[in-house]
C-alpha angles and dihedrals in degrees: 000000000000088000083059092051100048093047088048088050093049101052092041088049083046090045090047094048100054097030110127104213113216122187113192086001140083087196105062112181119204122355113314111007129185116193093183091187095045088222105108120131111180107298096354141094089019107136092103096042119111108203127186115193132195092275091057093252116162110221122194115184083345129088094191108057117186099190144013103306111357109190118193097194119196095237085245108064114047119251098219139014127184121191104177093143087266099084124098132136121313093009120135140209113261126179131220131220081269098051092256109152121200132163114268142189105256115260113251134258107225127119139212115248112208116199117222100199140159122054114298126162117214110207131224108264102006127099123233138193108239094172145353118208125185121208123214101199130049108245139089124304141206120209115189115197117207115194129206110150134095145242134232094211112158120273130037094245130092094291123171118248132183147187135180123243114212118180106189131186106225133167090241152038087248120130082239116120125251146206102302112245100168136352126183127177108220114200119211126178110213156126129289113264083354114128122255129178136187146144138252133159136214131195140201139167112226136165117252115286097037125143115227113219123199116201134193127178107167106221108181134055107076141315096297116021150143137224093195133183137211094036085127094040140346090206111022103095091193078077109046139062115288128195119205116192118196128180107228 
């Protein structure tokens, strides 16, 4: 008799451990499987299906999760909907160091505008520190450099002139160089000591309480030359280089 036991045991703890459940199907896929409309044929009709595989993945509208909880949504019913007392219009998800996720107000899209002013000369060849910018929070960041200055290359016609842009991540508001994050030349024709302006941007992705470290060494325009700064005005900031820094 306990031979007979034992062998009945075996083959229903076998039976149990592979068994596939189905609710509303005959046909049950993966491991538990709701089909909530009863109308699934293979791969079709399963918008309405909940699947669980081996690996414990929840499937909604999918039977082939790949994380989790892996939601298909039908583009007309939303996937997920979260009503903690948090939510309203335009809010978004935000996670905390846990993992906790709760609605939030997005962040805004202002920037900081830092004034160069005074009258500094930048050499051909050296580089030299324009501005030093420190971040409070970790993410990626946007400097946009705006340029009014002039240059003293060599002839009175229309010459070229250049200077690189390097945008450096440091520990520190030093003029010593980082760690590069970004570098661009920027080309200008123009007039000896006659004033020129443009834009150009940089960007670079720090952790928080970086210093952000902007960077210029003019490199074309003659053997011995200056892109300078505050000939129009050592105060007035309309005629000077700005940098705007945005967190994107």
């Amino acid at each position: 008799m306990k031979k007979y036991i034992l062998l009945f045991t075996a083959l229903l703890t076998g039976a149990v451990t592979s068994a596939q459940i189905g609710i509303n199907t005959e046909t049950p896929q993966k491991l538990f499987h709701v089909d909530a409309a009863r109308n699934t044929s293979g791969a079709n009709n399963i918008s309405d299906d909940m699947i669980i595989d081996a690996s414990g993945n929840m499937g909604l509208g999918t039977l082939s999760p790949t994380a989790k909880l892996h939601i298909t949504g039908d583009g007309i019913t939303p996937a997920l909907r979260i009503v903690d007392g948090t939510q309203a219009n335009t809010r978004i998800l935000r996670s905390d160091a846990s993992g906790n996720a709760t609605w939030v107000d997005q962040p805004a899209s202002g920037g900081f505008i830092y004034n160069v002013l005074g009258r500094i000369n930048y050499p051909r060849g050296r580089v030299s520190l324009v501005r030093a910018m420190q971040v409070a929070d970790a993410g990626n960041y946007l400097v946009v450099v705006r340029w009014w200055g002039t240059t003293t290359i060599a002839g009175t016609t229309n010459s070229e002139t250049s200077a690189y842009f390097f945008l450096d991540q440091g520990t520190d508001g030093s003029a010593s160089r980082g760690t590069n994050k970004d570098a661009i030349e920027y080309y200008v024709r123009t007039i000896a000591n006659s004033p020129f302006c443009f834009t150009t941007s940089l960007y670079a992705t720090v952790p928080a309480g970086s210093w952000l470290k902007l960077f210029i060494q003019p490199s074309i325009g003659g053997d011995s030359f200056n892109w300078t700064v505050g000939t129009a005005s050592t105060t007035n900031s309309n005629w000077n280089p700005s940098i705007i820094l945005f967190k994107i």
